[in-house]
N, C-alpha and C positions, 0 to 999 in steps of 0.2 A: 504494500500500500504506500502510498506517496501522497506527501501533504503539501497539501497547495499552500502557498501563503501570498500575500497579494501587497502590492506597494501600498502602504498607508497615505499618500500625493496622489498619485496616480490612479492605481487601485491594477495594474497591470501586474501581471506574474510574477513572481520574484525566484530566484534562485539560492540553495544554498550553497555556497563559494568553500566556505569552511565551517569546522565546527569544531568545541571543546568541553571535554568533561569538566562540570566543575565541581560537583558530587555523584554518587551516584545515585541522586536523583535528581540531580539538573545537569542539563546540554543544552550550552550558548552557542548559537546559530549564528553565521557569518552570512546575512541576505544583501543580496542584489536586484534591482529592477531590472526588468530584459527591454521597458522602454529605451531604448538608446536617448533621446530626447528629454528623460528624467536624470537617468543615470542614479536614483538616492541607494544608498547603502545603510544597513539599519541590521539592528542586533536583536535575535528572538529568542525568549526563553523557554524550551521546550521541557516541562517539568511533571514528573511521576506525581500525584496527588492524593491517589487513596486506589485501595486491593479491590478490584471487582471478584477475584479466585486467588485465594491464598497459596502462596509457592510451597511447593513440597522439599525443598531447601530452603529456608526463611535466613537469611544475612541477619545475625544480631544488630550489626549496623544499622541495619533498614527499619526504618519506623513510618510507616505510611497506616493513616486509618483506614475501617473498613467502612465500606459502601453502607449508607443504608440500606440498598434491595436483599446485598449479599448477608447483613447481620437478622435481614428481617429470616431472608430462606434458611440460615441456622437456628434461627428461633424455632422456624415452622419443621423442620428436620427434627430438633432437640423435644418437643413437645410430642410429634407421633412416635418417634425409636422412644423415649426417655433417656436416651446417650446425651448428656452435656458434655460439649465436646470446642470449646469458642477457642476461636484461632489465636488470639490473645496469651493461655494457658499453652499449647504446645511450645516444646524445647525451641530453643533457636540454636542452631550448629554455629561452633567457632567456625568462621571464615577461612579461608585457606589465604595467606600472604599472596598478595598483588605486588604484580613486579611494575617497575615506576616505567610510565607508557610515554616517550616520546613520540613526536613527530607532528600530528596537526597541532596541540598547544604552542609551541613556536612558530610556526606560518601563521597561525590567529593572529597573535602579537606583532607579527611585521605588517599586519593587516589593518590592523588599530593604529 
């Protein structure tokens, strides 16, 4: 799937040129208008906001609320099994070491 985003002047398609992690849950977007006659460049924050389906590896790190549809359908699950079972209580696994990721973070920067 591909997100369209659009010139906020213009309102013509934009592209994204670059991009950078800045958590893992947010990704700063490097947009461009494809107007040639606008030409604006602009920064979009693409950001994780809450669990529609809880991951079956959960990041301790990661703290994102749950939906309300998704806490309603545990409700409605927990009420006919009797299993209380809220995604909240499951273990969160220690993370495994992330090795430090070069390469777009510095092209962003010579971009700014």
């Amino acid at each position: 799937m591909r997100m369209l985003f659009r010139c906020p002047h213009c309102q013509s398609r934009a592209a994204i040129r670059t991009s950078r992690e800045v958590s893992p849950l947010l990704r700063e977007l490097l947009m461009a208008c494809q107007d040639a006659e606008c030409g604006h460049t602009f920064i979009v924050h693409a950001e994780a906001v809450r669990t529609i389906s809880p991951s079956a590896k959960p990041g301790s790190d990661v703290h994102l609320p749950i939906s309300d549809k998704t806490r309603e359908l545990i409700a409605q699950h927990s009420s006919m099994t009797g299993q209380i079972k809220p995604y909240a209580a499951l273990p969160a696994p220690v993370p495994p070491e992330r090795p430090m990721q070069h390469g777009a973070d510095h092209r962003l920067h010579r971009c700014l």
